[in-house]
Every structure is written in C-alpha cells, then in structure tokens.
N, C-alpha and C positions, 0 to 999 in steps of 0.2 A: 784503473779505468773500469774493469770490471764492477771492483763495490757500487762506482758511480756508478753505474748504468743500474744494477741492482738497488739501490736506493732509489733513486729515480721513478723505479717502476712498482714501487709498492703501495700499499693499498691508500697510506693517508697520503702520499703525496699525489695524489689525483686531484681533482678540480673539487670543491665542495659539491657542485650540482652535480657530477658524477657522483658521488659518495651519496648523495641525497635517492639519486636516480636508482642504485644500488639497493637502500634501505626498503624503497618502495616494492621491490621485488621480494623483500623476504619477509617472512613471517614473525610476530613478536620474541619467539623462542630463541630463531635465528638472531635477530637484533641485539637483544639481550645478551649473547652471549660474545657477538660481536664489537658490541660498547666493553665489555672486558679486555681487551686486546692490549687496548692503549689509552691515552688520554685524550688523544688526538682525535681517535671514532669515536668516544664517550660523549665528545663534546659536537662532532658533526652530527651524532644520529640522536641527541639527546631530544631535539623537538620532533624526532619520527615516532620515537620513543612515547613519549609524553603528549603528544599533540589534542589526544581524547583521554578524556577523565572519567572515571564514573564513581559517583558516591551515592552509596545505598548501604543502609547499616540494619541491620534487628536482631532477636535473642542471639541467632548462631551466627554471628560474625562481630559482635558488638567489641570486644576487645582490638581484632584487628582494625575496626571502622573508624575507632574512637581516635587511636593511633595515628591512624590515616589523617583524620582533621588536624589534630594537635599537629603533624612534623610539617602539615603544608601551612599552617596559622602560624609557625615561626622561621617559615622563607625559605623552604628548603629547593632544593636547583631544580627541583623539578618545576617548581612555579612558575617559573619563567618561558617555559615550553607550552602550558596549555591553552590548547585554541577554543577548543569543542568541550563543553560541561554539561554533563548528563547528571541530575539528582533526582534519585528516585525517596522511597521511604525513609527517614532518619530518623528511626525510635527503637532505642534496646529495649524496650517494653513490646515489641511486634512482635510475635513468635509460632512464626509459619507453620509449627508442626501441631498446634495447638486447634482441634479439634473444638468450632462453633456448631453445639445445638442445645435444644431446646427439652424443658419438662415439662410435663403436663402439672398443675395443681387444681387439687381436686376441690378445693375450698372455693375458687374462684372461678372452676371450670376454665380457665386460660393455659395457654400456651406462654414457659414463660423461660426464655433464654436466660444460659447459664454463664452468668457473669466471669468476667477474665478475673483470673488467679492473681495477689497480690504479687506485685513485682518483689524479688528479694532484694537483698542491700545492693551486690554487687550492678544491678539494674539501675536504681536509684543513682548511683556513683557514676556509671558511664553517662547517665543522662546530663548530669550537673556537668560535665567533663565537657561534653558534646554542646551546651549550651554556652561554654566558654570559648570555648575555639573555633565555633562555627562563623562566628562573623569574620574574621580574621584569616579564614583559611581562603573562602572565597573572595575578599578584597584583597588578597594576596596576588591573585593568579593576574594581574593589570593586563594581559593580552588576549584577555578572551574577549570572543568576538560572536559566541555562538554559546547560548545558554538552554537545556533543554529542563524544566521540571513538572515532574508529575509525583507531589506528595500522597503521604498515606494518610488513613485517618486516624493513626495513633499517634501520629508526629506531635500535637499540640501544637497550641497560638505561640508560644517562646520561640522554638523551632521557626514557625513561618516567618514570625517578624524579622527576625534574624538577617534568615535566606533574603525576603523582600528587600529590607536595607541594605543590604550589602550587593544585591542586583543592580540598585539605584545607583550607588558608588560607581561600577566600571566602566570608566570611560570611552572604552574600544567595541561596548556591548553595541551590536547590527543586527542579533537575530535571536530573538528571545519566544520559548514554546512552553506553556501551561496550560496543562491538564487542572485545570480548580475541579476541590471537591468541599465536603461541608465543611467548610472555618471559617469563625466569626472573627476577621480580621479587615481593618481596610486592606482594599486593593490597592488603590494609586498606581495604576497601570498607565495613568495619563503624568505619571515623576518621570518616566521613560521619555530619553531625547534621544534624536539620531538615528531610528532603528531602519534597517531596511524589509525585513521581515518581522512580522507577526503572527504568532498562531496559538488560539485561546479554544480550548474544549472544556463545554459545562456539562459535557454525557453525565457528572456524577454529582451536579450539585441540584438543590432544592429549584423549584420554579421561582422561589422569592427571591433566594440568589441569584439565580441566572438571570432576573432584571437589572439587578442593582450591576453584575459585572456588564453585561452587556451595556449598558448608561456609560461606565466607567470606561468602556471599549471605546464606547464613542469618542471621546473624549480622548483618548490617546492615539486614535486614529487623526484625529486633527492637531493634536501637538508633534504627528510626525509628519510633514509635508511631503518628505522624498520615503515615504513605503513603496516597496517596489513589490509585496509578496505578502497577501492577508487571506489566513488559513482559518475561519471560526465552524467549529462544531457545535449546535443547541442540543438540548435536551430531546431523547427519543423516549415518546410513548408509544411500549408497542408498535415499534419501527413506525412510529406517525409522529408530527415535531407538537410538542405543547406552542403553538402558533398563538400568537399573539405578536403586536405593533413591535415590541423589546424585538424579538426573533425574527426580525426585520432586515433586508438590505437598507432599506428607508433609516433606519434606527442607527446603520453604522456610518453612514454619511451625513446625521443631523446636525455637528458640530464644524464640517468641511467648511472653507473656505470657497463661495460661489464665485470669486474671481483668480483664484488660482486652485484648478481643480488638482487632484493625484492623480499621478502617472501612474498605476497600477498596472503593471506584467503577467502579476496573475491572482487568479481571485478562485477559492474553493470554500463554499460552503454546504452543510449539509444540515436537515433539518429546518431550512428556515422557508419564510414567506419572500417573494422576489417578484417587484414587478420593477422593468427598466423602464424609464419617464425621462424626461428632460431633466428633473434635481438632479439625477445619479449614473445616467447615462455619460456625462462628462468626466465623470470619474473614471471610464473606463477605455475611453478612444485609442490608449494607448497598449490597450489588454492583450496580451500571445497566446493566456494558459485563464481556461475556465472549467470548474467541477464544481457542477452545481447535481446533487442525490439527494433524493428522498424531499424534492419539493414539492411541498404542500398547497395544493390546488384549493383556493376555494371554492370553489365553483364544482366542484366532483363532486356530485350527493352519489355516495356508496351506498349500493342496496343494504348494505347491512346495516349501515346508519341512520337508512328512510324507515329499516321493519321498527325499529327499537324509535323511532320518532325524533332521533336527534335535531335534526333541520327544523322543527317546529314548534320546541321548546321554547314559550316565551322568556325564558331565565338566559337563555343562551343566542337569544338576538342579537345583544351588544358584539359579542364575539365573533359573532357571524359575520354582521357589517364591517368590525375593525379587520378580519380577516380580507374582507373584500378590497377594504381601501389598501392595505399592504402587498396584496399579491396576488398573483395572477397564476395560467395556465402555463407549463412550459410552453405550449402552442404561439402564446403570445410572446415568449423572451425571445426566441429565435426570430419571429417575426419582425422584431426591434432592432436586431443582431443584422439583418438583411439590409432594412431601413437605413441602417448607419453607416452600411459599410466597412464592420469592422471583421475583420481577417482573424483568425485564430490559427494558431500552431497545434497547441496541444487542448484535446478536448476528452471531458469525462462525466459522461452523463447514465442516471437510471432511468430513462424511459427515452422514446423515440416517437416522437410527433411527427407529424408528417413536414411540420415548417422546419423541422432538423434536418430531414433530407434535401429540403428546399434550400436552407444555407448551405449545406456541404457540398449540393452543385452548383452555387453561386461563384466557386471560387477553385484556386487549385495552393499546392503548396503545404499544404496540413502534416504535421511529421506523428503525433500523436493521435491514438482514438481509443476509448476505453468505452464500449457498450455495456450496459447489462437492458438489456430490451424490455422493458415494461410498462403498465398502462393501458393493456390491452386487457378487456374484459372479457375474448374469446378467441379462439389458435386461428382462425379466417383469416381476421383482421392484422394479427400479429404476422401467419405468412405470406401474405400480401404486401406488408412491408418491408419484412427480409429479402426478400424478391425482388422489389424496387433498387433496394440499397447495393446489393451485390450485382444486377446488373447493369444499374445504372453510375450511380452515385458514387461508387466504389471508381470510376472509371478517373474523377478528377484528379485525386492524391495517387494515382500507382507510381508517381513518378519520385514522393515524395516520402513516405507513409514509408514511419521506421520502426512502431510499435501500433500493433492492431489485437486487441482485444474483445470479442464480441462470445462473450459468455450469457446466455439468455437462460433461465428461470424453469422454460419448459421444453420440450421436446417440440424440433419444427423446423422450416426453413431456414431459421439462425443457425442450426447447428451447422458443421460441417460434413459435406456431404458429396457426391460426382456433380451438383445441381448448380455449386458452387465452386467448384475446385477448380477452373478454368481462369475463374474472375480474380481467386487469392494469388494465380499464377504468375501475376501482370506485377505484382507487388515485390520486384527484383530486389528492393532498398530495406526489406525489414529486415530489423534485429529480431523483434521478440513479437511472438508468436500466440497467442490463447485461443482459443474454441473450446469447444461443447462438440461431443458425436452422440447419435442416437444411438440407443444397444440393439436397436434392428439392425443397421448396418455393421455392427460389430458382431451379428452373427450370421449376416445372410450374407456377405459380396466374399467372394476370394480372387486371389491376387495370382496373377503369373507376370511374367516380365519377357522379354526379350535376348534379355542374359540366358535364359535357359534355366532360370530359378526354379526347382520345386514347387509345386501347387501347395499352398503350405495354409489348412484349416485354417488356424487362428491368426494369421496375418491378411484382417480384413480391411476393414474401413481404418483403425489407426497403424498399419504398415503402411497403407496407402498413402495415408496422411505422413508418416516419415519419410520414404522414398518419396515423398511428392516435394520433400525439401533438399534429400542428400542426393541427388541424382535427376533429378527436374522432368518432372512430368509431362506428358501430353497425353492426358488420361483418358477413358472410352470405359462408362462403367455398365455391365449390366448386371441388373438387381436378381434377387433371388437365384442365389448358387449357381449363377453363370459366372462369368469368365469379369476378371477387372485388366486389360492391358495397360503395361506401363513403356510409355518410348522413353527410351532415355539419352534422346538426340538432344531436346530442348534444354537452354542452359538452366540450369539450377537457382537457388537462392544462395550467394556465396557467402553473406552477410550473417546470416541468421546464429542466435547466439542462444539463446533461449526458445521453449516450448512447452506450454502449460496445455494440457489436454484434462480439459473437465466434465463434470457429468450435468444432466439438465433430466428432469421430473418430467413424468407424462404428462400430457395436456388432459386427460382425463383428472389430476390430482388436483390442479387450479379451485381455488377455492376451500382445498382440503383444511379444516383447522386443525389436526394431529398431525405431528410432523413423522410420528412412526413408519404411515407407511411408506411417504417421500422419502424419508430416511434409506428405509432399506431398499428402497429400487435404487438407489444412487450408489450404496454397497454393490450392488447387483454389477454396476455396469460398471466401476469401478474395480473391482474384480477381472473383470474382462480383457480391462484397458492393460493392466499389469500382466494377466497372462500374451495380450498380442506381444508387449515392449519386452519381455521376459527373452520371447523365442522368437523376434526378429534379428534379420542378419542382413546389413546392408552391403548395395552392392558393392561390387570391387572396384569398381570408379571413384567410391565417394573414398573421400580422404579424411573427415572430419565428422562425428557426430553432434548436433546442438545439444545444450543442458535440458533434459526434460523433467517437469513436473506432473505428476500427478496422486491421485489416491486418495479418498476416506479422510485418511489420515495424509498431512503433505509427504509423499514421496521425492524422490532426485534421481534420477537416472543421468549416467555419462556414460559416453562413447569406451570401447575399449578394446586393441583386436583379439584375435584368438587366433591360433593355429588352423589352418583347416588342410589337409589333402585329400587329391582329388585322384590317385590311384592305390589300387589294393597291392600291387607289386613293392612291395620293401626298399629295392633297390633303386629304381626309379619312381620316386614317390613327386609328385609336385607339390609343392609345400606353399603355402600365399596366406594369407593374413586375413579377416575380416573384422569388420566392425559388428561388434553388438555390445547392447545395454546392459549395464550393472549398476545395482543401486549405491548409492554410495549419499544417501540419508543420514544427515548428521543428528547425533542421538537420537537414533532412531528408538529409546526408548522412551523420554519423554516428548515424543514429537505430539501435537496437538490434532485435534480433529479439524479438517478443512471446512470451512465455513458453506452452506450453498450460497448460489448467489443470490442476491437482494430481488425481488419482483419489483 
C-alpha cells in the first residue's frame, strides 16, 4: 500500500495540465533538465519546451545555424511543438564583427566604402547547405500559427524566396509580422489566407518599394475578411512620413469589400496620412485598440517649412493637394471618433488635440492610454492642456484605466508633480505606471512622513512618487525646501506592477536642432532619479515593491528587504525588515541607451 500511494503521487502521474501548469513556472534551464528525468516529462513539457523558435544565422554561429535548419528539414520531435517563429538574418556571409567604413580617393575626391571581404569556402558551403533545407525546415513545423520575420540585407533573393514559399504553404498560419527591407523579390502578401493578424514595417525599404508593398498590403487586406489586428509602419523622414496617397489609410481599404466591411479590433499605424470618412470608417465600428504616431498633418505649415518656401514650390503642388485629399488633422480623427460613437479600450497617440480630450470625456471604461504630448508650438498652450486632462478628463477612466502612460517631450504640467498627484490617486486599478518629473522638483520638495521617517535630501519628488504607490498617499506639497507630508491612512495602489519614471527636456530646448544639449540635461536628471531610488526605503507598511525602470541607459529596479535595527543596545536590539531598491538590470553591459520621447 505504501509503493502505491508513493507512485500515485509522483510527478508524471499528475494531470498533464498540472504538469503543463508547473512547466510554466520554471525557467528554460529548469525544463530542460526536467524533460531528462523521464520519458513521460520529455513528452509533457516538449511543447513548453519548443513552443518558440528562433532562427537567425551569420559568420559566428553559421555551423550551429545550418545544423539547426538541416535536423528540423528532416522532422525532428521538436517540429511538432512549435507555435511561435521568429526569423531574423539568414546569411553565413554577415559578419557582425566586421567593421563598415569608408576611404577617401584622392583621384575622384569621393568618399568611397570598403567593400566586404570575399567570403571563404567554408562560407560558400553553409550557404548552399542553408539553401537546401531551408524550405523544408519551415514547412515542417505544420502548427505554427504565429510567424515573425525581419531579414537582413545579406540574406539574398534565394533566401527570401525560400522563406516567402514556404510561409504560403502553412496552413495553421493566423499571425504573420514583416519587417521588409531592399529585395527585389515579389511579395504576394495578398497568397496569404486566413490571417487574423497582420503587421508589415517598410522603416527600411526605398520609397519606390514601399508603394509597390503597400498596393500589395492592400490587396491582402482584402483576401483576408476576418483580420482582427493590422500593425503597418511607413517610412520615416526625419521623424516626418514620406506622405503620399500609397502611405494612406485610404490606400489600405481600397480593395475592401463596401458590403461586408472588417471587423477590426485594433488598428496601429504610424507614419502615415489618415483622414476617417464614410469609405473607411466602417471598417472600423468594431475597433477597442487604436495607435495612430507621427501623423502627418497636411494642413501644418511649420515655420521651418514656410522660411526655406516649401509650401510654395510650384514642383510640389501635386503633393500638397494629394496630401490634402488623404489626411487630415488629428483634430479632425477624434472629431469623427465622437461623431460615431465609437468606444475605445486601449489608446496610443503622439500628440493631444483638444478633440482627444473631448472623446475621452465622452465616455468611460478605457483600460489603456499611452501619451507622448505633442503639437504644441509653445509650453502655455501645452500646460493648459495637461491641466484640462488631469483634472478633468482623467476623472472618466479612474475606474477603469490599468496602464497610464503620459510621458511628454518637455518639461511642464505633464510631468508628474503635487499639481497632479491627487488626480493619479483615484486611479486604484493600474498595473503599470510611466511619467516624466521635472529636476526642479527633484531637487527642491523634501519628504517626511508620519511614520516618523528621517527628513531624508534626496528622497524628493520620485520618493514621493514611490511611497505615493506603496503606502497611498494623501499628499500636501510645499515647494521649495518646505516640508512634503505623506498620510498613510489612504488605501494604496494594490495592483501596481510596473513603474517607468523618465526624463523630459526644458521647454526653453523646443526647437533645439542639436540634440547635445537635450542629451545632457536628461543625463542630468537621470542621475538624480537613481540617486533618490538608490537611498530610498519604504515604509514598514508596504509589503511589496513595483518593478521600476528608469535611466540614460534602461535601468530595472526590484524591491528587496534589508535588515534594519532600531536600538544601539546588543541585547535588546529590534530587528524588522525594510524595503529598498536594487538594480538587478539584465546585462547591464550591453544594455542600450533609452530613447527620448517622440515630440
């Protein structure tokens, strides 16, 4: 009776969705070493295992890459597990370490780059290897159902063609993402049936390409009826879109169906022309999730445009007016959005009209809102509408509103601040967190508490801002090197998971074209941010720290306690725990510099 009970209760004779539920919790290392055990967990946790793919080959990996295609092109167990396929670069001639520039000749006075180094045999040989088994390996995997690719530009048209046919081929494909760059290859993105997702970025191909794909977009947006999710990126000049009718919403509904329109749930594009009308507006009635950044007004004559005479360029009239008929102000999209009735969940926009504030108190229920506040040609106008937003307009969603985002460009009333810290208070349901603080208030408010906490310099405006989530504030701030009290009656945020604290540029920089010296005020305040979070110590109350980001470069801060006592006497020492922040930045040596945010 014994063995049986002990058999009984071992690890494979559990439920499979227990054992699945389990896999979920451990980390690849774990799994792996797990699927050794037996045959029985080899074969439950094989699709935990296997479920993501990623294929990416060049000089330093070319042996194992090639390998890799070859054992999946002749059926190996892993095939049958993967869901998700990520393909990035596929050329043993790419060779990352190899150092592009350029010589001077003196003959022709030109600048003239130095051509890539002849591949040697063993290069040649993976290539031909790689060209063999590459179709084979990806019609192999029959259950995938989520395809991501962004080639390189050394892959070559064999390579593409390859990868494109054999995309065609899977029958279980729902959600296909392409980054196109220069290759003279057909697309035939409109061979694609069934998808429910789509997402096409031409950030890196030619203007004459990015018509021919965008035509072709069309066209596969209409051979897919039930898309539920269409992601397009155009081409950025100089963070402005090469606009033209192609770079069009007009352009991606031109082939629809005007009696059975799509049901689209969410729609993000960026870079293009957008005006909503009765064509294309019925494409949308059914929409939750819209990101529409970096759209192109025609109607904005930019002084900088008016001194150099753009606008009056008889060569560029054509363009002018086709800009006109394709799109409009955001002023006007929102105004359309009201018009219709139509309700949004999650929203992510680069600039804020005033008919944006206008929709968002038309309604309540919004779980999503991603700001970057821009549009504004001077800091008045700009804090006059952060001002609107957070006392008013902010008041609809507190019930609802689970990620809030409001990261602006320049120093002002967007940022977070005592002006606003009331209004974020009401916002009990959010996970995740972002703002912008000015470096005045990170050097002039200081903090005491009620606990009896230390007056502590450097825990000014972003302490505030932490204890105003782990311990819930009912804040009372006065500015310069007075007092900030914190009550810590009011309930807290219990929800909260995440918190990105960033930096925003003076309003004197606006306009600056050198990003030098915006660069280093943002070091500046950035700086700061990591000294408050460094030597903050939350209270004794709070029981949990949120994931914080910030820094220059991205940063990670996690909760973590530490010892503290609170008598000098040895014997009767009181001993209790506190929270404080440590970075725990994953490779933190080649982590990347943080982007500002978009104006």
């Amino acid at each position: 009776m014994k063995l049986f009970y002990q058999r009984k209760h071992t690890l494979p004779s559990l439920a499979p969705e227990i054992v699945q539920s389990i896999g979920q919790e451990l980390g690849l290392s774990d799994i792996k070493n797990l699927r050794l055990t037996c045959k029985v967990m080899a074969d439950l946790l094989l699709y935990r295992m296997f479920r993501t793919l990623d294929l990416q080959i060049s000089r330093l990996n070319m042996e194992d890459g090639v390998q890799k295609i070859e054992a999946l092109s002749k059926g190996c167990g892993a095939t049958s597990a993967v869901r998700e396929l990520s393909i990035g670069s596929l050329s043993p001639l790419n060779d990352p370490t190899f150092l592009h520039y350029s010589v001077y000749d003196v003959q022709t006075n030109q600048w003239v780059p130095v051509p890539f180094p002849k591949p040697p045999p063993e290069v040649v040989k993976a290539e031909e290897r790689l060209n063999q088994y590459l179709f084979d390996a990806i019609t192999s995997m029959r259950g995938l159902y989520r395809v991501k690719w962004a080639p390189g530009k050394y892959d070559g048209d064999p390579v593409y063609r390859h990868i494109l046919d054999a995309l065609k081929s899977l029958p279980n494909l729902r959600s296909l993402e392409i980054h196109f760059c220069k290759f003279q290859i057909p697309l035939e993105l409109d061979m694609f049936r069934g998808l429910d997702e789509l997402v096409v970025s031409t950030v890196k191909s030619s203007p004459l390409l990015q018509d021919e794909i965008l035509e072709n977009l069309a066209k596969a947006i209409a051979q897919n009826p039930d898309l539920k999710s269409l992601t397009v990126t155009g081409i950025s000049h100089f963070g402005r879109p090469e606009a033209n009718r192609y770079q069009s919403l007009h352009q991606l509904f031109k082939y629809c169906s005007t009696t059975a329109p799509l049901r689209l749930r969410s729609l993000k594009l960026k870079y293009f022309l957008i005006r909503l009308d009765d064509i294309n507006i019925r494409h949308l009635q059914c929409l939750t999730t819209l990101s529409i950044t970096h759209v192109d007004d025609p109607n904005y004559m930019s002084p900088r445009l008016v001194q150099r005479g753009y606008f009056f360029d008889e060569k560029r009239q054509p363009l002018i007016q086709e800009r006109k008929l394709y799109g409009s102000s955001t002023e006007e999209i929102w105004q359309k959005l009201i018009s219709t009735g139509i309700h949004l969940e999650k929203i992510a926009v680069g600039g804020v009209p005033k008919s944006l504030l206008d929709y968002l108190s038309s309604y309540s229920g919004l779980k999503e809102l991603s700001l970057i506040p821009g549009g504004f040609d001077e800091g008045a106008t700009s804090d006059a509408m952060a001002i609107r937003f957070f006392n008013s307009t902010l008041k609809s969603h507190a019930n609802s509103l689970e990620l809030l985002r409001v990261l602006p460009h320049y120093e002002g009333e967007w940022c977070f601040s005592s002006r606003n810290s009331k209004q974020i208070s009401t916002l009990t349901k959010l996970r995740h967190l972002a703002v912008s603080i000015k470096l005045s208030d990170l050097k002039l408010v200081s903090i005491t508490s009620n606990i009896q906490a230390p007056l502590l310099s450097q825990q000014d405006a972003v302490v505030s801002y932490l204890i105003f989530y782990c311990q819930v504030p009912k804040i009372t701030t006065l500015m310069m090197a007075q007092t900030l009290f914190l009550d810590t009656t009011l309930t807290h945020m219990p929800n909260i998971d995440s918190i990105d604290i960033r930096a925003s540029v003076l309003e004197s920089h606006r306009g600056v074209k050198c990003a030098t010296i915006p660069g280093q005020y943002s070091r500046e305040v950035y700086k700061e941010i990591v000294k408050c979070i460094t030597c903050y110590s939350a209270p004794l109350s709070c029981q949990r720290l949120p994931t914080l980001e910030t820094g220059f470069t991205k940063m990670m801060f996690v909760g973590m306690r530490t010892m503290l006592t609170s008598s000098s006497d040895n014997e009767n020492q009181d001993v209790s725990s506190l929270l404080k922040y440590v970075e725990a930045t994953p490779n933190i040596t080649t982590r990347r510099r943080r982007p500002l945010p978009e104006a």
